[in-house]
N, C-alpha and C positions, 0 to 999 in steps of 0.2 A: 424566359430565355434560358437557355441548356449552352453551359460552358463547357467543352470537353477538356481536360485536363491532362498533363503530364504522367501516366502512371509510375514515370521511373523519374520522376521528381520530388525527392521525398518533403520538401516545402510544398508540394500541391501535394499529396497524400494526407498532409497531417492538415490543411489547409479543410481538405472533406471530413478526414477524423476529428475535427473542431466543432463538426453540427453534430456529434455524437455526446451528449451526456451521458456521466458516467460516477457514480462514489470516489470517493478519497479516502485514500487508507494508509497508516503509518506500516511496514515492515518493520520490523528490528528483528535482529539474532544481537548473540553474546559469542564472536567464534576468538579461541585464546584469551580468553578474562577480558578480553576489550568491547563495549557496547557497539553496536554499530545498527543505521537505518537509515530509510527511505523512505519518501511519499511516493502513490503508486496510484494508479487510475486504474490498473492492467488486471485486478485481482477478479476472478469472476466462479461462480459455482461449478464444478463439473458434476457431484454425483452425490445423493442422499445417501446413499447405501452402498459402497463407505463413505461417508462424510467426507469428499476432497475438495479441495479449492486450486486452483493456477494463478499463478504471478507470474510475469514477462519481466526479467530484470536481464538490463543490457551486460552485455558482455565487459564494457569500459567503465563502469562505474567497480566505486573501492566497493560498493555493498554486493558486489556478486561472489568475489573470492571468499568475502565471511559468509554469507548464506549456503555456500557450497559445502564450506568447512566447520556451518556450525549444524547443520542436520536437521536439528528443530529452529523453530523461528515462531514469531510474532505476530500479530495485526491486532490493530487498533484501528476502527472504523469511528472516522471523524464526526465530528456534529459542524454545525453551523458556525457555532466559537473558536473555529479551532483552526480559521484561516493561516493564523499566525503561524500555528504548529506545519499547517503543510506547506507553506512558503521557506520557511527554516528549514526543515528535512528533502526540500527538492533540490535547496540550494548546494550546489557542486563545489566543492572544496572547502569547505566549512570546515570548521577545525573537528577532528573523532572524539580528542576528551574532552568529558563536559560539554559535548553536543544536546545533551537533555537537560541540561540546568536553566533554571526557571520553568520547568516543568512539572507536574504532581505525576508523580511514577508507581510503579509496583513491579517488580520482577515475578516474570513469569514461574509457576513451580515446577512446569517442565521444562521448558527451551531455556530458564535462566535470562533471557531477553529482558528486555525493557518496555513498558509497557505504558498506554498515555492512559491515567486513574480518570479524565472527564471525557473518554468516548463514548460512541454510543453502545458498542459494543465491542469484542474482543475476544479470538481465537490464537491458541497455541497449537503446532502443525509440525507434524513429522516429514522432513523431502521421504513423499514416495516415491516419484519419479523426476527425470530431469530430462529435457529433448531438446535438439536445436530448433532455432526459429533464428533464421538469418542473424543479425545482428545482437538479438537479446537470445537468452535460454529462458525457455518455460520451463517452469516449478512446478511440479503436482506434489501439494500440502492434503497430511491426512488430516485431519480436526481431533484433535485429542482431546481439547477442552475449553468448553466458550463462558463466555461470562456476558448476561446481558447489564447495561449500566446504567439504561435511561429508564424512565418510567413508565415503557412501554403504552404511551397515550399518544404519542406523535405529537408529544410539546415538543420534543427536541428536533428540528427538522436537519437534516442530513446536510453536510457538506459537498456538493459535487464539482466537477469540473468538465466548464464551457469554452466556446469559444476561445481558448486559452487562459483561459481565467477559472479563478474558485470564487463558486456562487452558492448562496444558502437559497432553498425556494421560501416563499412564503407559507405558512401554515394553511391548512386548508379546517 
């Protein structure tokens, strides 16, 4: 059976972007000596040669003004353990200092950001570019420098996010 749906229903839009799986990933920048981050589904590859990535980060959220104004920024690509972390960093109005405590960190040695020490992996990015996209602005991140974190055997299975939920798969 074929439901047709609302397209200018953004509850039935995100309702079909729900059967889309997709990675979890922490942002952070450092913009005026203050940490700041998010969790993001939105982050996806654009191009090998140069190395860029995009993030969709809303316009009404406090992490757009610091990513705008801190240039370089962060990611930190979750594992399966790390529900905890991306339910914390999605969560809206969370207090900004000490939003990383209880967490094992490293600062970044170029963006100065914040960084999660048990992902799976982890990129530092320059804004190459910025464009609107209705309500969010997309990010085009150059990759300056990645760091892998797991052992590369696929013990560590990827966090993603389903159905509105963060789900680890089972190992294969």
């Amino acid at each position: 059976m074929v439901v047709q749906l609302d397209v200018n229903d953004p509850v039935e839009f995100r309702r079909v972007l729900a059967r889309y799986a997709t990675g979890v990933v922490v942002v952070s920048a450092c913009a005026n000596g203050v940490d700041h981050a998010m969790t993001a589904n939105s982050l996806t590859s654009v191009s090998l040669r140069p190395p860029l990535v995009l993030l969709c980060v809303d316009r009404r959220a406090r992490f757009h003004e610091a990513i705008m104004q801190a240039g370089s920024w962060a990611v930190s690509i979750l594992g399966g353990k790390s529900r905890d972390a991306a339910s914390w960093f999605a969560t809206r109005g969370r207090p900004l200092r000490g939003q990383f405590a209880g967490y094992s960190t490293s600062r970044g040695a170029l963006s100065g950001a914040l960084m999660l020490d048990d992902a799976l992996g982890r990129m530092e990015c320059d804004t190459e570019a910025v464009h609107p996209g209705g309500d969010h602005t997309i990010v085009v991140g150059r990759v300056r420098i990645l760091d892998l974190l797991d052992d590369d055997t696929g013990s560590s299975p990827p966090l993603i996010y389903y159905r509105h939920g963060f789900r680890s798969p089972a190992t294969e």
